[in-house]
C-alpha positions as CSV (number, residue, x, y, z in Angstrom):
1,X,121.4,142.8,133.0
2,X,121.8,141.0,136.1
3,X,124.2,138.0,137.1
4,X,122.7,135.4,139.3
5,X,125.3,132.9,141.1
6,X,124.0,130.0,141.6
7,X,125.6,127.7,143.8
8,X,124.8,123.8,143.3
9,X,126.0,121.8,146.8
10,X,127.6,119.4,144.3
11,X,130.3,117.1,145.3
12,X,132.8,119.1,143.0
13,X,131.2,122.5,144.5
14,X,130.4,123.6,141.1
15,X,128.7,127.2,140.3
16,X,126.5,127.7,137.7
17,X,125.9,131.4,136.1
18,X,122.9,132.8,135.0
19,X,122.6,136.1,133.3
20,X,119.4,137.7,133.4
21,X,118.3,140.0,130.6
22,X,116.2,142.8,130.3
23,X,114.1,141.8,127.8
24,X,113.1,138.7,130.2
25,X,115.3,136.2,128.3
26,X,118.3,134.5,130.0
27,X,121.6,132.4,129.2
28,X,122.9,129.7,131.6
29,X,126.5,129.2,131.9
30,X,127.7,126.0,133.0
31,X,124.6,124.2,134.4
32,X,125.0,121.6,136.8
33,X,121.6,120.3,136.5
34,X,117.8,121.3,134.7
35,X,115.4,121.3,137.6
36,X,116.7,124.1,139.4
37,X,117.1,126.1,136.7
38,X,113.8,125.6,135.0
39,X,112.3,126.4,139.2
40,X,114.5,129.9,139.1
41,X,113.6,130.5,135.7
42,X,110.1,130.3,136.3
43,X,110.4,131.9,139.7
44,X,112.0,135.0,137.8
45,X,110.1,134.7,134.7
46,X,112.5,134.3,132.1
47,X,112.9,132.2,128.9
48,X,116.2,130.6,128.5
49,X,117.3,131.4,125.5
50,X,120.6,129.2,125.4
51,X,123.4,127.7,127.7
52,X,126.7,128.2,127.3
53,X,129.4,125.6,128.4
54,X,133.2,126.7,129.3
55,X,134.2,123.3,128.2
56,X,133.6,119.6,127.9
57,X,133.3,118.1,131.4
58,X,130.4,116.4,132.4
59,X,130.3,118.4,135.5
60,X,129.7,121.8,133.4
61,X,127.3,120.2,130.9
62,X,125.1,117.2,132.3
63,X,122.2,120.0,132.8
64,X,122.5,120.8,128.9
65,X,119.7,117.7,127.5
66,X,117.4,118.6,130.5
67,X,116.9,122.1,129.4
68,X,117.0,121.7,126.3
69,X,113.7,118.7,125.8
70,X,112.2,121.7,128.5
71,X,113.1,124.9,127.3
72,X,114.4,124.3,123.6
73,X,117.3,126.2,124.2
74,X,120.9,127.0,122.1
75,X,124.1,125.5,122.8
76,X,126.8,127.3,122.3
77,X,130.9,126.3,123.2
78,X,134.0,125.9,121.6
79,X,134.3,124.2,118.4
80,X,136.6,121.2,119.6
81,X,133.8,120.5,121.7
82,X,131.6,118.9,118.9
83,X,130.9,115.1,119.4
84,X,131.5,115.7,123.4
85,X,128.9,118.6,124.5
86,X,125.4,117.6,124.3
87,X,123.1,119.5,122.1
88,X,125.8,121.8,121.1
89,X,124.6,124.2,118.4
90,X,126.9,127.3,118.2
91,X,130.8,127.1,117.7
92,X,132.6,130.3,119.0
93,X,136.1,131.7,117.8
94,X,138.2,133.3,119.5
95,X,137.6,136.9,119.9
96,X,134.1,136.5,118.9
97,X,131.6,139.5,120.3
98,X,128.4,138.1,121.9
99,X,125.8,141.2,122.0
100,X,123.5,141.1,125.8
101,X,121.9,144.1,125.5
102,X,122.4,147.7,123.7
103,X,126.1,148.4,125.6
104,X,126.5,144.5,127.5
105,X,128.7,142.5,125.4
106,X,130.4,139.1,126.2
107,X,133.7,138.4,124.3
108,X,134.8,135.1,123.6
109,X,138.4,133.9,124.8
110,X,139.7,130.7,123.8
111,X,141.7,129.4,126.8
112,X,143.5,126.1,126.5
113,X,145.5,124.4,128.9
114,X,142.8,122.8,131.7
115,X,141.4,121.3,128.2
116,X,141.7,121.9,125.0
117,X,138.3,122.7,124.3
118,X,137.6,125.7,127.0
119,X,136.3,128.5,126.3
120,X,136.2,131.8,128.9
121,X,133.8,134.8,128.8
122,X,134.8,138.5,129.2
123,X,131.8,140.5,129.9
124,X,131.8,144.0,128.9
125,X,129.3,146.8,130.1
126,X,129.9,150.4,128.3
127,X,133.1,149.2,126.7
128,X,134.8,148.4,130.2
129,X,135.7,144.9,131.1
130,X,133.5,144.0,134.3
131,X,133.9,140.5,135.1
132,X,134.8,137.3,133.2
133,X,133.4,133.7,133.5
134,X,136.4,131.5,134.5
135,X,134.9,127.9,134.1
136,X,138.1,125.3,135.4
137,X,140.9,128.0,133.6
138,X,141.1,130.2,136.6
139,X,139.7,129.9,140.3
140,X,139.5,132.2,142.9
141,X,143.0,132.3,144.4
142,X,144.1,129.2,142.3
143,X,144.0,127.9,138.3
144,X,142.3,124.4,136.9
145,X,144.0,121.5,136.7
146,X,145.7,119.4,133.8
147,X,145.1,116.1,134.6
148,X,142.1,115.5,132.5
149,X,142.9,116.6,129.0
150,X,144.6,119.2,129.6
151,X,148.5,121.0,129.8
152,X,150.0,122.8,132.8
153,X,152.6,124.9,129.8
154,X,149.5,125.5,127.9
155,X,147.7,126.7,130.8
156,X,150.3,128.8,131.8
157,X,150.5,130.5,128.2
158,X,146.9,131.2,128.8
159,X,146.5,132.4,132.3
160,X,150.0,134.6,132.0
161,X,148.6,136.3,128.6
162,X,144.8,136.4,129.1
163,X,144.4,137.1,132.7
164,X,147.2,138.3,133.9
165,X,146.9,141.2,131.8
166,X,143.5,141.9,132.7
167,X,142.1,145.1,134.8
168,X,142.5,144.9,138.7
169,X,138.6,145.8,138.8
170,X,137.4,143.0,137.0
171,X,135.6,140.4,139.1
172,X,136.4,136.5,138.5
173,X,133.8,134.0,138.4
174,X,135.0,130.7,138.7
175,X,133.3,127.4,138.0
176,X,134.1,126.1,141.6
177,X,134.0,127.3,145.1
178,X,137.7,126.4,145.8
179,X,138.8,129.7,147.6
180,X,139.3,128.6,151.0
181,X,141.6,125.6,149.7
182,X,143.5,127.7,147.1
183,X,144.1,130.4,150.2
184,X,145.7,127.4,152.3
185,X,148.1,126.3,149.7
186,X,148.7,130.1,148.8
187,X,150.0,130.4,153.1
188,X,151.6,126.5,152.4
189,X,154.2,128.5,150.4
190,X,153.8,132.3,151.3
191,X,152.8,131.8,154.8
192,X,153.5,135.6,156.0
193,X,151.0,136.5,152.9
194,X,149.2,138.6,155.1
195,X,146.4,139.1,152.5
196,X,145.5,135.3,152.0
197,X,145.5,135.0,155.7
198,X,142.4,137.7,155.9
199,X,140.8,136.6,152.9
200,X,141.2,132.6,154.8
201,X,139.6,134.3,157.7
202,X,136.4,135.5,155.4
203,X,136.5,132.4,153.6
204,X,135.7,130.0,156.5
205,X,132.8,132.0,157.7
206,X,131.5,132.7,154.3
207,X,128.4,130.7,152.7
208,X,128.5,130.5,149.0
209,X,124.9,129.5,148.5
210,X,124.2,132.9,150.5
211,X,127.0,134.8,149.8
212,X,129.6,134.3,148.0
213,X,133.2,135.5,148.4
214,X,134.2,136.8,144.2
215,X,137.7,138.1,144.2
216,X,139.3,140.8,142.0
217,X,141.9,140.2,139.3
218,X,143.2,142.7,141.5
219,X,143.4,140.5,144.6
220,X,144.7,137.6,142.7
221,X,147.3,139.6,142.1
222,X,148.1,139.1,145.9
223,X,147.2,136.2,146.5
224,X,147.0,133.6,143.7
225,X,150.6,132.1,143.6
226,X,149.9,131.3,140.0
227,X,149.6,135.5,139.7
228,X,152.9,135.4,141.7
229,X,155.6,133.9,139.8
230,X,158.5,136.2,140.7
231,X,157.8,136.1,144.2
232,X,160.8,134.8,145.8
233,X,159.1,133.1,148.7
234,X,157.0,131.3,146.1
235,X,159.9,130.3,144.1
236,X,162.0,129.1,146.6
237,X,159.2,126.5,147.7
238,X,159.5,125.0,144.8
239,X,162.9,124.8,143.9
240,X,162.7,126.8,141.2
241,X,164.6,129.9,142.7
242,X,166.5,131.0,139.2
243,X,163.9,129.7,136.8
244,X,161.3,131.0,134.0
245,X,157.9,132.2,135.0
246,X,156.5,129.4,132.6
247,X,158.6,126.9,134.7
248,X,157.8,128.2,138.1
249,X,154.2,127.6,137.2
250,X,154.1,124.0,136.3
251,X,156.2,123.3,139.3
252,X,153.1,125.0,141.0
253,X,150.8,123.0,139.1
254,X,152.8,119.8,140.0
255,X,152.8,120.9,143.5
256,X,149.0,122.0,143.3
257,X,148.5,118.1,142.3
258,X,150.3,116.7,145.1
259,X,149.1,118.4,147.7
């Protein structure tokens, strides 16, 4: 099993997933668009054997009718995404254990809050948690927004319960390159954070069609004000010195908006 990261120079700086398989076949998460697919796909060999969409935005699915007149491919995402993701074959729960190979899984968690159709992807190798697919829920050092569908109390419920209680090791694969932006509202509030100011530093010089800068759940924890909510610093930026974690983060999310 292999994870290819593919990123897609789109205006909204999207990343699309591909996990290769050992028996040759392959699943696309997210794809931005068919022809470069189908040209890696071929490059590598591989039959696609279905796409999987984090939610319903037409940024994360417009490749789904492409591939699938090409490649006759599965669809598989959230079951509130019936009627608004194209080609959509599969519904998965909550929960739900996706079998890669003989100890790869991918387990299904239903994360609400950036829409209420989103869907994120835990994927397990030997019964540790490796890395998780992320789609517009969580983002290298910041979390998706609400305006489109969405709820910033929601998302909170889900990023403080699902994430937040994940392993430092596991790696985070969002379904934007955002990190250099996140990192400069991260120092907008905690401006002595001496770890956003390195990871800034990497961030500027770093090429994410080349190389890619993935964090850790582990270095969210230090940087990701979202991770941070009893930070005083972070609190007192947004006036919310004495409040609940749940209200210090939409006040980040408000702030996010705005800035």
């Amino acid at each position: 099993m292999q994870i290819h990261q593919l990123y897609t120079q789109s205006v909204l700086r999207n990343f699309t997933y591909l996990i290769e398989l050992g028996d040759g076949s392959a699943i696309v998460i997210d794809p931005w668009e068919e022809e470069g697919i189908t040209k890696f796909l071929a490059d590598k060999d591989l039959t696609l054997m279905a796409i999987i969409n984090t939610h319903e935005h037409w940024d994360h699915t417009q490749g789904n009718n492409g591939l699938i007149a090409r490649h006759g491919c599965e669809v598989w995402a959230h079951t509130n995404g019936e009627g608004k993701i194209p080609g959509l074959t599969r519904m998965l729960v909550a929960g739900e254990i996706i079998n890669l190979e003989s100890n790869v899984q991918i387990k299904v968690l239903d994360t609400p809050g950036h829409t209420f159709a989103h869907l994120c992807f835990l994927l397990i190798e030997g019964g540790t948690a490796k890395a998780v697919f992320t789609g517009d829920t969580l983002f290298n050092a910041g979390v998706g927004n609400c305006g489109n569908g969405g709820d910033a109390a929601v998302l909170y419920q889900t990023v403080s319960e699902q994430f937040h209680t994940l392993d430092d090791s596991v790696v985070v694969y969002p379904g934007h390159e955002y990190l250099e932006n996140n990192l400069r509202f991260t120092l907008s509030l905690e401006p002595k954070n001496t770890e956003a100011q390195d990871w800034l530093a990497k961030a500027v010089q770093a090429n994410p069609e080349t190389n890619p800068l993935n964090t850790t759940v582990g270095d969210e924890r230090k940087f990701n004000a979202f991770f941070r909510l009893d930070n005083k610093t972070i609190r007192e930026a947004v006036d919310c010195s004495d409040s609940s974690d749940k209200d210090v983060f939409v006040a980040l999310r408000s702030r996010r908006d705005n800035w």
